[in-house]
C-alpha positions as CSV (number, residue, x, y, z in Angstrom):
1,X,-16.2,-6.6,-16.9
2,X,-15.8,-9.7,-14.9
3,X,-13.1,-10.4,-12.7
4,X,-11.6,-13.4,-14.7
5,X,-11.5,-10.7,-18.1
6,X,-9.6,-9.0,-16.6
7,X,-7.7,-10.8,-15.2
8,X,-6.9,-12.6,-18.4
9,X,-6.3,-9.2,-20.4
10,X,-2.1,-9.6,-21.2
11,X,-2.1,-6.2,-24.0
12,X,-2.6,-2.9,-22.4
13,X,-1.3,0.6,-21.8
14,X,1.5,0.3,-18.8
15,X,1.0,4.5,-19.2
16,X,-2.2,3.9,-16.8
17,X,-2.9,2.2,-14.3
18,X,-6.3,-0.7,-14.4
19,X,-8.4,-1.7,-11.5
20,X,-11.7,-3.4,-11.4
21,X,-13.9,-1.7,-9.3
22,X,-17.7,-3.3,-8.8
23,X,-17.4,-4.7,-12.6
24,X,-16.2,-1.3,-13.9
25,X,-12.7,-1.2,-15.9
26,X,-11.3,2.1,-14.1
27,X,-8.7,3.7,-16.0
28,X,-6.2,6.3,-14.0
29,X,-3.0,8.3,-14.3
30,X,0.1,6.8,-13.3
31,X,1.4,8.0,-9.9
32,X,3.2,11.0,-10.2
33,X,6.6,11.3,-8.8
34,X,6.0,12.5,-5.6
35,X,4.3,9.5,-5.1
36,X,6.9,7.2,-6.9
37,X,9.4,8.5,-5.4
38,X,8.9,8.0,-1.4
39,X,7.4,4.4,-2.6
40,X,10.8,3.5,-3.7
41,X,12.6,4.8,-0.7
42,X,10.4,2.6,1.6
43,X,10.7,-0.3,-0.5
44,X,14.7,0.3,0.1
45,X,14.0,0.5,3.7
46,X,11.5,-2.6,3.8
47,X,14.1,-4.4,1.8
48,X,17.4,-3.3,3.9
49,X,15.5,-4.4,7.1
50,X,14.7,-7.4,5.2
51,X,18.4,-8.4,4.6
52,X,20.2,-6.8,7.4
53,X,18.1,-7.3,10.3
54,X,18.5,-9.6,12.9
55,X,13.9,-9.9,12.7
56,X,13.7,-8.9,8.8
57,X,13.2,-12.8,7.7
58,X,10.0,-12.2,9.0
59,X,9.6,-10.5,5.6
60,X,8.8,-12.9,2.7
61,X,8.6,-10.0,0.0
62,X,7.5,-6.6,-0.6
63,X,6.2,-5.7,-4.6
64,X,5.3,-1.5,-5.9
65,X,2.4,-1.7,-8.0
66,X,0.6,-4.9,-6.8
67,X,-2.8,-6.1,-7.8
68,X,-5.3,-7.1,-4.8
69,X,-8.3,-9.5,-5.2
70,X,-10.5,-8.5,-3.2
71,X,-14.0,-10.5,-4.0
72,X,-14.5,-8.9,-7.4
73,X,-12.5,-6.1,-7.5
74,X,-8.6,-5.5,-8.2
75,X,-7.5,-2.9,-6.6
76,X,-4.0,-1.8,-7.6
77,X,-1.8,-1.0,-4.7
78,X,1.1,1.1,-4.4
79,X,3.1,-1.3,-2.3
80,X,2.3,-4.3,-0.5
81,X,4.2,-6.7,2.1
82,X,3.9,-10.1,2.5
83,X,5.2,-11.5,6.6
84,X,5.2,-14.3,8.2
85,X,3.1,-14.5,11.3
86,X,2.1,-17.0,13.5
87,X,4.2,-19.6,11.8
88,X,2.5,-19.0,8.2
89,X,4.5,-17.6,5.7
90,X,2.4,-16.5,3.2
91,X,2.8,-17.5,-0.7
92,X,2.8,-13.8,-2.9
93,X,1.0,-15.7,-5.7
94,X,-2.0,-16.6,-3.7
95,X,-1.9,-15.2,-0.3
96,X,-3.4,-11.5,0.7
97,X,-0.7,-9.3,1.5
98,X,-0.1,-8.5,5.6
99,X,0.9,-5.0,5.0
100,X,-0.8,-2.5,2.0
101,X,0.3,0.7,2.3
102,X,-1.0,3.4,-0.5
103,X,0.4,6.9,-1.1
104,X,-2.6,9.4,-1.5
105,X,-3.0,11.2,-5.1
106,X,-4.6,14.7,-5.0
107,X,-8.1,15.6,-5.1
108,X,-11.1,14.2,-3.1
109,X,-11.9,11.2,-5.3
110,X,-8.3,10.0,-4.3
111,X,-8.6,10.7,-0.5
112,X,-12.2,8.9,-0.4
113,X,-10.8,6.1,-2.3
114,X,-7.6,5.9,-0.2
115,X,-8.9,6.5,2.9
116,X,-12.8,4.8,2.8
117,X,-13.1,2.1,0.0
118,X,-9.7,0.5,-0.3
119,X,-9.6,0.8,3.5
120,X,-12.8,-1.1,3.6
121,X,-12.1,-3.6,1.0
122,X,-8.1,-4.6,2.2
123,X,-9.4,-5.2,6.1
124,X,-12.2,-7.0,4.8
125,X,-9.9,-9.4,2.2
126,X,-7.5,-10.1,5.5
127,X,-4.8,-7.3,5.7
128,X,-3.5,-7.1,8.8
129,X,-2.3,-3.3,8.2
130,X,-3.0,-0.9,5.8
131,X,-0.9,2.3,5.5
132,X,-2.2,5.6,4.2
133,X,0.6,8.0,3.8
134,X,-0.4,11.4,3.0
135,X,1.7,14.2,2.1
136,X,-0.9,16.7,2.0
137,X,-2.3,15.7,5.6
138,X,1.5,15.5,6.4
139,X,0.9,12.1,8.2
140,X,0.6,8.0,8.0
141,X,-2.8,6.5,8.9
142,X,-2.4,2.6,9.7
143,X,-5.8,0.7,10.0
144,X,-6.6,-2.3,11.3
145,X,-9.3,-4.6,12.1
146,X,-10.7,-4.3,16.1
147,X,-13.5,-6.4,16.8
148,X,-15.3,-6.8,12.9
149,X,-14.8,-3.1,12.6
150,X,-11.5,-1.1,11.2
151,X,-10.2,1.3,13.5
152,X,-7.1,3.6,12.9
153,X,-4.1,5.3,14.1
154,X,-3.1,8.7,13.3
155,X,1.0,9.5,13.4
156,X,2.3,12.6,12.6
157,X,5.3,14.0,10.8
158,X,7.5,14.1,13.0
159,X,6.9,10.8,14.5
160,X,8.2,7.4,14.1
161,X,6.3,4.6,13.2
162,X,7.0,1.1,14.6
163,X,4.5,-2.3,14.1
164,X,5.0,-5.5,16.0
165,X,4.5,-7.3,12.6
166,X,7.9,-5.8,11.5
167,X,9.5,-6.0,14.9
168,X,12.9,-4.0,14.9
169,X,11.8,-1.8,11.7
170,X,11.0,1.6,12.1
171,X,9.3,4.2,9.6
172,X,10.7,7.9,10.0
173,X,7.5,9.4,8.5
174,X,9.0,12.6,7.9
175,X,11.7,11.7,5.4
176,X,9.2,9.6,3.2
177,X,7.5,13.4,3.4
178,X,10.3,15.3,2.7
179,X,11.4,12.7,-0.1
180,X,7.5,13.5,-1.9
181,X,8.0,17.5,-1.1
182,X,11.3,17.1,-3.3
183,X,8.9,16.7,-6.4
184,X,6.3,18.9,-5.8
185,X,4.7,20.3,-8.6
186,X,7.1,18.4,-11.0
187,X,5.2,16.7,-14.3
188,X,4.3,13.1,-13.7
């Protein structure tokens, strides 16, 4: 499949979730809870620091579910954040996202995707961050590029996350962990 079908496909399943992956339609489950879940508590948070911040201007939008061009692949990502920097403020409709953060799914396929390809592919389109949080590692993994190469930071549970690209927000890892443990083992 080429990037333009699907791109122009407008009847499908919203059961699933598409992306296009080296010209292959891949077909998955949609996220369970315990990934929905936490996703919409940081999009509260993103949002609340957003609108009642003094530095949350800085944020242009935030989207759950967002499709990512990336050469020829769209790679669906669980959230994504678009921030002005350097004076640009991106456009959502055309411009890379600064922030894609993804919630890892179980089983190794998910974790290599999550933490190799997509990791790969989002530095390489022009993210400035990418955030891995995984409840089964019980941790947040934030890549970025450093010289042509990504390189990565490992916080733990307990910690608190803080980025100068959002300045003034901070990300208590543990209760987006605690928010995913509320749902474990619950039907998607």
């Amino acid at each position: 499949m080429t990037p333009e079908e699907f791109d122009a496909v407008s009847d499908y399943d919203d059961s699933v979730n598409y992306e296009l992956v080296r010209g292959v339609l891949v077909v998955t489950p949609m996220a369970s809870l315990a990934e929905r879940s936490p996703n919409d508590l940081l999009g509260y948070w993103i949002n609340s620091y957003r609108y009642q911040h003094p530095a949350g201007s800085c944020v242009v939008e935030t989207a759950f579910e967002h499709y990512v061009s990336i050469r020829d692949n769209r790679r669906r990502a669980d959230r994504v954040v678009w921030v002005v920097q350097a004076g640009h403020r991106p456009d959502p409709n055309r411009d890379v996202p600064t922030i894609v953060i993804e919630f890892v799914s179980a089983g190794k396929a998910a974790w290599r995707r999550d933490y190799v390809e997509k990791r790969d592919e989002y530095l390489e389109a022009g993210v400035a961050e990418y955030w891995i949080i995984d409840r089964f590692q019980r941790s947040l993994t934030v890549c970025f590029p450093a010289d042509g190469k990504p390189s990565e930071r490992i916080f733990g549970a307990n910690e608190i996350y803080r980025t100068a690209i959002l300045p003034g927000f901070e990300l208590p890892i543990v209760q987006l962990l605690n928010k995913a443990d509320e749902w474990r083992g619950a039907d998607r």
